[in-house]
N, C-alpha and C positions, 0 to 999 in steps of 0.2 A: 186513939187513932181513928179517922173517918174513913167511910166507905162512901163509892160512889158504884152505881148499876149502868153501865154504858151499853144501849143497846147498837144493832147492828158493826159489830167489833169484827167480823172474818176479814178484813181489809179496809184498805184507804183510810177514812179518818177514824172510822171506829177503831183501827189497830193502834192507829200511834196515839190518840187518844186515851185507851188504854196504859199504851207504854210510858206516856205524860203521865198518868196520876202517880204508876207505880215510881217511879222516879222519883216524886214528890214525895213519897213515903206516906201515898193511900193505902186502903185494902181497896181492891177493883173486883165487883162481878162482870165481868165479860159477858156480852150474850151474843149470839149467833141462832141462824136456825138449823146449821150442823156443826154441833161444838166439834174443835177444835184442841185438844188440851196442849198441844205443842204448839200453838200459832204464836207465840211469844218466845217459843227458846226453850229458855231455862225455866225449871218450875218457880214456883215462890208460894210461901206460907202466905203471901196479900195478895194470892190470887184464885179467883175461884173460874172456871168457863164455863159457862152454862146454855142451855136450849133452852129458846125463846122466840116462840112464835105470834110478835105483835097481832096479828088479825085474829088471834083464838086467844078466847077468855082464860081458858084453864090453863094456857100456860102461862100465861101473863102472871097468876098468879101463884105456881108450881115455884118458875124465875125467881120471882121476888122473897118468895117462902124460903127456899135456897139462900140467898142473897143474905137473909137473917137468918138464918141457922149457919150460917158460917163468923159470921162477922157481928151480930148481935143486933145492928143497923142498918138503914142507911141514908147517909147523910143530903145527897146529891144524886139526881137522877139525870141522867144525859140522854135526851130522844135522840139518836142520831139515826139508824135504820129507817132506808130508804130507798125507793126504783127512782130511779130517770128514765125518759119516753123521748125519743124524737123523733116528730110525726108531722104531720098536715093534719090538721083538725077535720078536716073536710072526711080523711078517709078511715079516720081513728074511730073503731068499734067503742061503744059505751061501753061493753063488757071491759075491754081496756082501760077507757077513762078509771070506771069504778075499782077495777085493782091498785091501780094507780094510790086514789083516795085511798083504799084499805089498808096499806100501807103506810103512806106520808099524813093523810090528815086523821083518819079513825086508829089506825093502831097509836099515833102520838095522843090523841084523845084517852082511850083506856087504857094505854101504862102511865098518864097524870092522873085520870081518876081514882087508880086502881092505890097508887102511892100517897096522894093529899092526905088520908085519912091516919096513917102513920105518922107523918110530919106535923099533921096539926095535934096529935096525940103530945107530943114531942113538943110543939112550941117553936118550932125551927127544920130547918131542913133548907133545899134550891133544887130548883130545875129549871136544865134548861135545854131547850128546843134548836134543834138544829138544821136551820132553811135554806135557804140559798138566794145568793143576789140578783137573783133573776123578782126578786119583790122589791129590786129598786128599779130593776130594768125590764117589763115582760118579756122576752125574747123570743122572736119567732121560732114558730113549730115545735115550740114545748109547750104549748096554752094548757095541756090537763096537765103536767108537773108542775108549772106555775100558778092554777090554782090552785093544786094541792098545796104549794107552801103557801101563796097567800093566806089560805084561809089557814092555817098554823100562825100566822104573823097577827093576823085580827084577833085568832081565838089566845094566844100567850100575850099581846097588850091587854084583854081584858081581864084577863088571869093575876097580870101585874098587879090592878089594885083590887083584886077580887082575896087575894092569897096573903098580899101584904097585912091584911087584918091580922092575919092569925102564925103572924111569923116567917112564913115561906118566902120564899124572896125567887121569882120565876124571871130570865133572860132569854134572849135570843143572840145567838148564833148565823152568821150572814156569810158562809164560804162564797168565793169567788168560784171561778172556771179551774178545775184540778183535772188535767188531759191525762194523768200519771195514775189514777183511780180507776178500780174496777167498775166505780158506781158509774162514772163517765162513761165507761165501754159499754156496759151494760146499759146505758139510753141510749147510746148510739143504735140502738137495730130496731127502730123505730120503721113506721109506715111515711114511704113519700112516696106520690102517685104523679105522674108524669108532667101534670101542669106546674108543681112544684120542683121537682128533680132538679133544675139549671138553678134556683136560688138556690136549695138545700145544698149543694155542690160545693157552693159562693161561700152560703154560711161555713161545710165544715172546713175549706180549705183558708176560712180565714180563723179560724179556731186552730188549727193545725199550726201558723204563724203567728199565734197571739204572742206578745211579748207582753204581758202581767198577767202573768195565774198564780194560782193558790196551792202552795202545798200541803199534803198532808199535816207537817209539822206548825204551818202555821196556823191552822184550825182546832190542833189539838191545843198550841196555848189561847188559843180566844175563849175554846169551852173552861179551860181553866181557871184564865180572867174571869169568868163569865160564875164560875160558880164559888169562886172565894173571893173575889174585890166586893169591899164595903161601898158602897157607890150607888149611884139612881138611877145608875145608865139602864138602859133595857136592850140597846142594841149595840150587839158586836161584831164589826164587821171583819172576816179574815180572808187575808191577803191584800195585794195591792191593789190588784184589778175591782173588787169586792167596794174596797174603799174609797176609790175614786167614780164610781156606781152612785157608793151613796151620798158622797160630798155635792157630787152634779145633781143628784136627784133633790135633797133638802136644799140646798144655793141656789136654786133658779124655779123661772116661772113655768107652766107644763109645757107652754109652746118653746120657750128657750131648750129645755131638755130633749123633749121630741125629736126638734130638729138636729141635735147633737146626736142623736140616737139614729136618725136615718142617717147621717153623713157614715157615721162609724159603720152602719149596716149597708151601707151603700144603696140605698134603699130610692126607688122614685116616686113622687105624691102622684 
């Protein structure tokens, strides 16, 4: 039976993500940074919940140590734990930016580093990383969330045939817009300072009306695709909105895109 370690599981797609594998008939370590052991229901002998705090080392490795003494393995590691920020660059403290990264680009750094070494022991393993389509589309007033996944999107292509040597097989995960998720609200209390207010207003009241978003469920089966399809793909993108992001963004030249981009944002040159 396989194990996978799914971080940030307390809600949104870490939860149903979770409740994907076990369905599947995985063992699942859950992690959170306040476990939960009821956050699923019912118990299950293929489930373990665990404290897991990406930005510190020792527990990265506490998790993981856990993760094998329960389950002997593990097969699949799912980066999903993650902040959203929406701000105005202009007035966003760097203290913020760099929590941000701490989070989304460094703690996904050292729960892969911290795992390759088992995998490559092993001959086999996957991970996969889980960003958001805002690296098809940069989206105004997320610019430090959307570096932080860029640079997850750079550093997991190079991973691709860095890892491939030695058996690992490393994907990406591309959620869409999920208004239905904690992680959502949770970047929604972002900094906007008055020369921006009347767009960000624009922005959220047209997010509020989107007609293609991403739900949880559909995210949990992309990481699923994503970490047992035999395949080359590297990117997978979830939901509808997600997908049509990245169809426009590989189908056309930048200035074709761009200007699709401003019309949808309503945006003037």
């Amino acid at each position: 039976m396989k194990t996978v370690l799914i971080t940030g599981c307390s809600s949104g797609y870490g939860k149903a993500t979770a409740e994907h594998f076990l369905k599947q008939g995985w063992n699942v370590v859950a992690t959170m940074r306040k476990p939960d052991p009821a956050f699923l229901g019912e118990p299950s002998q293929r489930l373990r919940v665990v404290q897991l705090d990406v930005t510190n080392n020792d527990s990265i490795v506490q998790a993981i140590g856990q993760g094998i003494a329960a389950f002997g393995k593990i097969d699949v590691l799912v980066n999903n734990a993650g902040i959203g920020l929406f701000s105005a660059f202009e007035v966003t403290p760097m203290e913020t930016v760099r929590e941000v990264f701490e989070t989304n680009t460094f703690g996904v750094m050292a729960m892969t580093q911290a795992m390759i070494p088992l995998m490559r022991e092993r001959g086999e393993g996957a991970i996969v990383n889980v960003t958001s389509s805002v690296c098809f589309a940069g989206m105004p007033m997320v610019a430090p969330y959307a570096a932080s996944k860029f640079a997850i999107e750079g550093f997991t292509e190079a991973l691709f045939f860095e890892l491939e040597s030695i058996g690992v097989h490393v994907r990406l995960v591309e959620p869409g817009y999920g208004p239905g998720t904690a992680f959502t609200a949770n970047g929604m209390n972002g900094l906007i300072s008055p020369p921006y207010q009347a767009y960000a207003g624009q922005l959220m009241a047209q997010f509020g009306t989107a007609g293609a978003v991403t739900t949880p469920d559909q995210v949990a089966a992309a990481v699923f695709a994503a970490a047992t399809e035999e395949s080359e793909a590297l990117r997978f993108p979830a939901g509808p909105d997600s997908a049509h992001l990245a169809n426009a963004r590989w189908n056309s030249t930048d200035e074709q895109f761009l200007t699709g981009m401003r019309s949808m944002l309503r945006m003037k040159r």
